[in-house]
N, C-alpha and C positions, 0 to 999 in steps of 0.2 A: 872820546870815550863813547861804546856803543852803550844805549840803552832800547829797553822797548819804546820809547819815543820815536824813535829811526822807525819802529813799522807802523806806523800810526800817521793816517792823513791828516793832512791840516785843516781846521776847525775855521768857520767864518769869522771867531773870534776874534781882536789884535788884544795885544800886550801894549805897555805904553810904546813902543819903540814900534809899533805897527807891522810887527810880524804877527802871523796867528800863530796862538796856541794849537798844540797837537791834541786831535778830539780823541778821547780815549777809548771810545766807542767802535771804532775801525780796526782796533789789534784783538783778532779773535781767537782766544783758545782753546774755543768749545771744536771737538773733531780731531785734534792734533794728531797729523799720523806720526807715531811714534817708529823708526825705522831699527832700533836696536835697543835693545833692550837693557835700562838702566842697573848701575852699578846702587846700591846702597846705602850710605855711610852717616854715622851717627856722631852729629854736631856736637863741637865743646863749645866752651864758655869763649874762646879767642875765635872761636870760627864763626859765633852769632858778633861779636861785638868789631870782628872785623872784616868784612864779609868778601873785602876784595882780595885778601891776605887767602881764606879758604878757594876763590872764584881762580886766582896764579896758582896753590897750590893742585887741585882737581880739571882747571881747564889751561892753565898755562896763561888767561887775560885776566887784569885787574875786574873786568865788566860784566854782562851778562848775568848780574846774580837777579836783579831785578826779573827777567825772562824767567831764568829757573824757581824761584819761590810763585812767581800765577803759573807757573805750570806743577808745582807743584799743592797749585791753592793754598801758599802761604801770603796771606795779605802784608805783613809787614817784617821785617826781620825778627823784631822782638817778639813776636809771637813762640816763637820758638824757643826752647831752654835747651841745657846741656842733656843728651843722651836722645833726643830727637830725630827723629831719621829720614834721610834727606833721599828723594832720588836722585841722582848724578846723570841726567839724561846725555847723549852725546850731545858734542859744539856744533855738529851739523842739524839738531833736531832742535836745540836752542835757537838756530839762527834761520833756520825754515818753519816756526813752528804757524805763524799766520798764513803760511800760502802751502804748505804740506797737510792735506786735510783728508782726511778719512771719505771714502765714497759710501754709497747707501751698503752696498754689496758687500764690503769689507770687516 
């Protein structure tokens, strides 16, 4: 399963198993060039409480919901209630969105 973890360098930290943790600090969403222009749609009660079930029905992967709420600066799923209104960025702006970066001029 992808997550924002995947864009995220690894941290000097280890876990107990001696791998390091992924620093969270490296996945930036400040800049995001945004290449198309999102669709809108407003969350029920089954699309906050089950986020992979809305992430197949809007992108076709169970994943990726993590990426689209910090892009759409939602910290948590539960932040959000039914009639909330999501932007639906494309799959290609989710999955470019740390190296797809706005230039000064743009």
């Amino acid at each position: 399963m992808n997550s924002r973890y995947d864009y995220m360098e690894p941290s000097k930290v280890l876990d107990e198993d001696g791998d390091c943790y992924p620093d969270c600090l490296t996945a930036n969403y400040v800049g995001t060039k945004i290449t198309t222009v999102p669709a809108f749609y407003n969350v029920s009660e089954g699309d906050i409480q089950k986020p992979w079930t809305y992430m197949m029905k809007i992108y076709g992967v169970p994943y990726y919901d993590d990426i689209l709420y910090n892009m759409n600066r939602i910290p948590y799923v539960n932040v959000m209630s039914p009639g909330y209104t999501l932007a639906n960025f494309s799959i290609s702006d989710l999955t470019s969105f740390n190296t797809q970066k706005l230039k000064e001029d743009d």
